[in-house]
C-alpha positions in Angstrom: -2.6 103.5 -13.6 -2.5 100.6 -10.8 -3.5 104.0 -8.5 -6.8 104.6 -10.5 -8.1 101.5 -11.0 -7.6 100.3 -7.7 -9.2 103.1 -6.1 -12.2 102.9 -8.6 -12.6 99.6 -7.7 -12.8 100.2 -4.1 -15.1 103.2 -4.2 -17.3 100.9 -6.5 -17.7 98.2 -3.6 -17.7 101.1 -0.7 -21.0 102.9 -2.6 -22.7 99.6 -3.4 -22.6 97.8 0.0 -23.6 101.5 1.3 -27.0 101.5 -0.9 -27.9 98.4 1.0 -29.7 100.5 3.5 -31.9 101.4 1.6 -33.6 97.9 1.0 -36.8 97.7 2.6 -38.2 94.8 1.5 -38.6 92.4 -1.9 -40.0 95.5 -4.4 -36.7 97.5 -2.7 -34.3 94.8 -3.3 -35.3 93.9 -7.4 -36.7 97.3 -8.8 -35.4 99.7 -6.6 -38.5 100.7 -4.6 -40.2 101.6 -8.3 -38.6 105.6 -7.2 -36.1 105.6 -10.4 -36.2 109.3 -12.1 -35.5 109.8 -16.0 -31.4 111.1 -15.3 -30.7 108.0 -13.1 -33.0 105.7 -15.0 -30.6 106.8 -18.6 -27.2 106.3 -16.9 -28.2 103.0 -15.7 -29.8 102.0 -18.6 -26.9 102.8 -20.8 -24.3 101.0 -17.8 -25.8 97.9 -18.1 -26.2 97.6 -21.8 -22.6 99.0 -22.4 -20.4 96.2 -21.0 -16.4 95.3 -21.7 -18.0 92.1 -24.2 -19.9 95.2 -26.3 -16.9 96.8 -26.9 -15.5 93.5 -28.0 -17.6 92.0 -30.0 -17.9 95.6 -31.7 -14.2 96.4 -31.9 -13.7 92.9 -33.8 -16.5 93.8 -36.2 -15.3 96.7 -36.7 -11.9 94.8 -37.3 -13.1 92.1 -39.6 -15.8 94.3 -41.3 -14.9 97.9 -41.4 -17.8 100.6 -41.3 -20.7 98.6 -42.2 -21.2 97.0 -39.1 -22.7 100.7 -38.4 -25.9 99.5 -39.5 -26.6 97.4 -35.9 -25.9 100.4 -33.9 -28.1 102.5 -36.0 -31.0 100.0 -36.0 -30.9 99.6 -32.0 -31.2 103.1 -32.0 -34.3 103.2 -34.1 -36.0 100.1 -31.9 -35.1 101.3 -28.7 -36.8 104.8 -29.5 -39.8 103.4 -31.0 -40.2 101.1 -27.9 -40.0 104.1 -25.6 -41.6 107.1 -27.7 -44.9 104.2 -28.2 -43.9 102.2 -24.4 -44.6 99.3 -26.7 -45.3 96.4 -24.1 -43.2 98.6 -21.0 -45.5 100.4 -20.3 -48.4 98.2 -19.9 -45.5 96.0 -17.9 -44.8 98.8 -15.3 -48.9 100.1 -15.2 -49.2 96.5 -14.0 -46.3 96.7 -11.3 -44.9 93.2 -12.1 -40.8 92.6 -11.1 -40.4 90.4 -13.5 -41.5 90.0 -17.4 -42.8 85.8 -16.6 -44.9 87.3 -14.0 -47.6 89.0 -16.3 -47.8 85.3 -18.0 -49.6 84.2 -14.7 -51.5 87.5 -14.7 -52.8 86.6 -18.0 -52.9 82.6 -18.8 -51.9 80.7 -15.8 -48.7 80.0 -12.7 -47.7 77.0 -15.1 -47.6 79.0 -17.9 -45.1 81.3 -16.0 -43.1 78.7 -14.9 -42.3 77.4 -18.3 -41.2 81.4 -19.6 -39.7 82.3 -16.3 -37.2 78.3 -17.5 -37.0 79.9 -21.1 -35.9 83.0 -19.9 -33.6 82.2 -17.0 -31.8 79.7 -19.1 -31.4 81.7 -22.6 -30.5 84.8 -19.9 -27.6 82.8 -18.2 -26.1 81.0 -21.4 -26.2 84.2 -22.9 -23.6 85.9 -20.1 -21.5 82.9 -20.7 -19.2 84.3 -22.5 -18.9 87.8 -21.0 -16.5 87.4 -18.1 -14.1 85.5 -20.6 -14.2 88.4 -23.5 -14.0 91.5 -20.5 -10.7 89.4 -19.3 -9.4 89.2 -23.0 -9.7 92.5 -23.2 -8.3 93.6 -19.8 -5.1 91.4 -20.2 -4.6 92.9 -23.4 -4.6 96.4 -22.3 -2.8 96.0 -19.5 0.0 93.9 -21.1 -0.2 90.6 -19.0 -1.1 88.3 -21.6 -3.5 85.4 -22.0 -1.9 84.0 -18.3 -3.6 86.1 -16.4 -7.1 85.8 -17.5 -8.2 83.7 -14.8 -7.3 85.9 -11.8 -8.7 88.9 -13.9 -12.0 87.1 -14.3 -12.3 86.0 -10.6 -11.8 89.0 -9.0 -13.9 91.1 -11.0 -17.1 88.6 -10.7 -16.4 88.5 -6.8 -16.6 92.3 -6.6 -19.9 92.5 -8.5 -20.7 89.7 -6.8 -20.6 91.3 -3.5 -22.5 94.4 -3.4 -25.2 93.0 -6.1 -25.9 90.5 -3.6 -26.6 92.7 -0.7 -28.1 95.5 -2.0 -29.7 94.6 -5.4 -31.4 97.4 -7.5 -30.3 100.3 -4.9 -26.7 98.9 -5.6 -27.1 98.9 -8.9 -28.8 102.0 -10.3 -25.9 103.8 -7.4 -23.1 102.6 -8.6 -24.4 102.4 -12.5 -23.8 106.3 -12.1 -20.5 106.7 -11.3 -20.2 103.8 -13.3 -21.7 105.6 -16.4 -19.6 109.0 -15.9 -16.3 107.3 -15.6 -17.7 105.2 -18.7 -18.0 108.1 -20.6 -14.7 109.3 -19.5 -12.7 106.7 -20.2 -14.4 106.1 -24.3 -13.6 110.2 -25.1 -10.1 109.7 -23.7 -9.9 106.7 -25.7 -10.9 107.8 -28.6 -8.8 111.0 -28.6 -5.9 108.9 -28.0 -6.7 106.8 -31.1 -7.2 109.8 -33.4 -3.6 111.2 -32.1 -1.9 108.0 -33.7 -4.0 106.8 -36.0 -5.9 109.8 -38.6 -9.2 109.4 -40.5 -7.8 108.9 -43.7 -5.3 106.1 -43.2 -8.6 104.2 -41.4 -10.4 105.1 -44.6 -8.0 103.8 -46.9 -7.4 100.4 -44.7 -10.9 99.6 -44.6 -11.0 100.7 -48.9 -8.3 98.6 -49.3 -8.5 95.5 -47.2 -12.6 94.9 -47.3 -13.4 97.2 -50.5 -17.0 98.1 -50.5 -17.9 95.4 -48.3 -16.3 97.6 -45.7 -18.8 100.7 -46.2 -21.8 98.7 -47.6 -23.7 95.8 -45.0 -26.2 94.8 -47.6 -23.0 93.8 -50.0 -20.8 92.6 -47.3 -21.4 88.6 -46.7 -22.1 89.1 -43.1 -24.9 91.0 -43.2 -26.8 91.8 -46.2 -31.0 92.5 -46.3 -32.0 89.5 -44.2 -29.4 90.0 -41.6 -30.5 94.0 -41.1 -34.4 92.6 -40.9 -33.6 90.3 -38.8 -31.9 92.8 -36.3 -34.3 95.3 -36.4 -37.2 92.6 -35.4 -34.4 91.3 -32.5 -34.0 94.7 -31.5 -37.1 95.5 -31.0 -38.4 92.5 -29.0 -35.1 93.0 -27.0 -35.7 96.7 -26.1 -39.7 95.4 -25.2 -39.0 91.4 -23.3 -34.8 91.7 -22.1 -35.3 91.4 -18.4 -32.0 93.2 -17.1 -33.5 95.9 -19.7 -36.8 95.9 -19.0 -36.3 95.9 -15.4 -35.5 100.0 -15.8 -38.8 100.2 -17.1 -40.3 98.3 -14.0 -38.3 100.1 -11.6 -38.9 103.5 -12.9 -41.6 106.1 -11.1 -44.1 106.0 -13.6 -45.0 104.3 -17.0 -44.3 108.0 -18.4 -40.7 107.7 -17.0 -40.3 104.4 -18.4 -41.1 105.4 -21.8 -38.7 108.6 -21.7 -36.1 106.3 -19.9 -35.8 104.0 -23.1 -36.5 107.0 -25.2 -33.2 108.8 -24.6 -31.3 105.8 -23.8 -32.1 104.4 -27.7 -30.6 107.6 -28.9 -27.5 106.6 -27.4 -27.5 103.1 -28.8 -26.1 104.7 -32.2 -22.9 105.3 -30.6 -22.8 102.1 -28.1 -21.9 100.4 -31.6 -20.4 102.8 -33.3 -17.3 103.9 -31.4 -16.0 100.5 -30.4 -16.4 99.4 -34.5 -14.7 102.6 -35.0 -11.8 101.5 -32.6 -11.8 98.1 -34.4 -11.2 100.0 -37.8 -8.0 102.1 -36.4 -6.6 98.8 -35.2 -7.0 97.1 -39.0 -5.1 100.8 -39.9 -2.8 100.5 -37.2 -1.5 96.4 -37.0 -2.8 95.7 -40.1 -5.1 92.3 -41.1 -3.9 88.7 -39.4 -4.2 89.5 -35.7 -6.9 87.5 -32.8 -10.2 89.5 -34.6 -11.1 89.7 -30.9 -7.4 91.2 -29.3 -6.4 93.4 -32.5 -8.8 96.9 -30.7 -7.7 95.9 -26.9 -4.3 95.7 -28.2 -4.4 99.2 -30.1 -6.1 101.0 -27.0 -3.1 99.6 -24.9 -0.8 100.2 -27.2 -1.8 104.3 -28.0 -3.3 105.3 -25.1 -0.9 107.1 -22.6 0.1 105.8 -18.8 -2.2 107.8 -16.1 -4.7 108.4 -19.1 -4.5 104.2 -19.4 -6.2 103.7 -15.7 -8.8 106.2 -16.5 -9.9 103.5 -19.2 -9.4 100.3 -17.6 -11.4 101.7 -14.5 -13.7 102.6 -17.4 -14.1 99.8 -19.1 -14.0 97.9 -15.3 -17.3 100.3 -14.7 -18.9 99.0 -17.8 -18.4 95.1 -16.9 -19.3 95.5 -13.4 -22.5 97.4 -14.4 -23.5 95.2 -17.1 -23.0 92.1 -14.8 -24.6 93.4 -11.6 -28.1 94.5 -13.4 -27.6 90.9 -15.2 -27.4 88.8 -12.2 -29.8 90.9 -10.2 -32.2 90.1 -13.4 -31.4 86.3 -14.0 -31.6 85.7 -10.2 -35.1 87.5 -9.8 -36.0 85.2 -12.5 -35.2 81.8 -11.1 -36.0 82.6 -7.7 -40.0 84.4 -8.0 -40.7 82.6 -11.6 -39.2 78.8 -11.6 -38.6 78.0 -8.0 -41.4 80.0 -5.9 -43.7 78.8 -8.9 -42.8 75.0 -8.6 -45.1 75.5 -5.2 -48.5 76.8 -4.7 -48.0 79.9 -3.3 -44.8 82.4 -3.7 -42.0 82.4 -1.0 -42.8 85.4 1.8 -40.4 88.5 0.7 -37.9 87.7 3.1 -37.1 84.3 1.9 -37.2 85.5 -2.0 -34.7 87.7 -1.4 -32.3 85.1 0.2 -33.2 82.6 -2.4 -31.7 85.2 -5.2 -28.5 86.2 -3.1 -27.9 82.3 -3.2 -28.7 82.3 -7.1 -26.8 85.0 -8.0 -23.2 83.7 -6.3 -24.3 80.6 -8.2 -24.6 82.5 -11.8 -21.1 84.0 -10.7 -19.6 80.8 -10.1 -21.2 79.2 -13.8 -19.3 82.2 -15.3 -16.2 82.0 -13.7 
């Protein structure tokens, strides 16, 4: 297991600092030279919105609320496919060639007017991630059996690895190591759940979610959590997420054309289903398997640690490692662009040369990696 994940984890820093050659200059560094294809734009897309935190905050829904949680991942999927099959506001965003989403605000109203969304967005972006690195280390300590007291050290090491090749190659890194990232991905949830279904069949999860949630566990517009205002509301989120989310958004931007940025986000939404689904899926074995009255957010973790065999078990940390890194790589990259060509080169007449935009959102982005750490 230590064999695996070590070894992904090195590969992962090896391929990222390598793609740093490849940075030519400021549109290089934040949308990869605008040369992304539809196969590498998909895998990157899907790494990036498939962290560690997605699998826990789904895996304790799906703990605490059975199969109706379903209904998010099915209403992502429907948003993120009418975004790209009608490239509602992408497309118009990439036509224009803009980095970053504040910068068609000056293209259409004014510079102050992009200084004030470029604020809104960098700080909603940031807070946002707060909690990430703390949930991916829940969930790593869990699986790998070391307990709450080594949640610290997990966090650290992992941010100063994304850190690292983020910083110095930016989108090149990124959209490189988001595919390897995305096979092991891949890799790692089959294994896992194969390994759940060996110890833990469909109809014992059927008859713990009957019996511990009763219809609320099948139903979201019965269950308390959700019901008809709660699915409206995440249809509309979904939607303006899949059309204004920068670290989204920014495949879009950095794809070949506005035709590949609408088949990008097409194909990607039709995986967003399943983003959901799985991990709540996972979260329902674990109410089968431990039963109600464990941590909501340690109860999946703890089942994938507990059934999952040694050898198999590194293939899915280093997965689950790939989704983190992925998800905080395109993040920072995204939150950095955004401070350093939208708040601080706009507090000033004129924008930054290229040169000193890029080294204005390395510094930002160690800076975002400290605030989460």
């Amino acid at each position: 297991d230590w064999i695996l994940t070590v070894a992904y984890l090195l590969a992962s820093v090896a391929l990222g600092i390598w793609a740093k050659r490849y940075v030519e200059n400021l549109a290089g560094y934040m949308v990869a030279g605008r040369k992304v294809k539809v196969s590498l734009g998909i895998a990157t897309f899907v790494a990036t919105e498939l962290g560690t935190v997605t699998f826990v905050y789904y895996g304790e829904l799906g703990y605490v609320a059975g199969f109706s949680g379903f209904i998010i991942g099915i209403l992502a999927m429907i948003a993120y496919v009418v975004v790209g099959r009608t490239g509602f506001i992408i497309e118009n965003l990439r036509r224009l060639r803009v980095m970053t989403i504040p910068e068609y605000y000056e293209l259409r109203y004014s510079r102050k007017v992009r200084l004030l969304g470029g604020i809104i967005l960098f700080l909603g972006g940031v807070l946002n991630m707060g909690i990430f690195l703390k949930f991916d280390g829940i969930f790593l300590s869990e699986v790998m059996g070391f307990g709450p007291g080594a949640l610290a050290i997990i966090m650290t090491v992992m941010i100063l690895i994304v850190v690292s090749y983020t910083i110095l190659g930016g989108m090149f890194s990124i959209v490189i190591t988001d595919f390897m990232q995305f096979v092991v991905l891949a890799f790692g949830m089959l294994v896992a759940t194969i390994a759940v279904l060996w110890r833990v069949d469909l109809t014992s999860i059927s008859a713990a979610v009957s019996n511990t949630l009763g219809a609320s566990g099948v139903d979201p517009f019965v269950n308390p959590r959700f019901g008809w205002t709660f699915v409206l509301w995440i249809l509309v989120c979904s939607v303006a997420a899949g059309a204004l989310w920068q670290p989204g958004t920014s495949k879009a931007l950095a794809s070949e054309s506005p035709e590949v940025a609408k088949k990008v986000f097409f194909w990607t939404g039709l995986t967003f289903a399943g983003r959901a689904m799985i991990p709540m899926f996972w979260g329902a074995a674990a109410l089968a398997f431990f039963g109600p009255g464990l941590t909501s957010a340690a109860a999946m973790p703890r089942l994938l640690g507990t059934v999952v065999p040694p050898g198999f078990l590194g293939l899915l940390v280093a997965g689950m490692l790939a989704a983190s890194m992925s998800t905080y790589s395109a993040y920072l990259l995204a939150w950095s662009s955004v401070l350093a060509r939208d708040v601080i080169a706009c507090a000033r007449p004129n924008d930054f040369p290229e040169s000193t935009t890029v080294a204005i959102t390395r510094v930002v982005a160690g800076v975002i990696g400290a605030f989460l750490v």
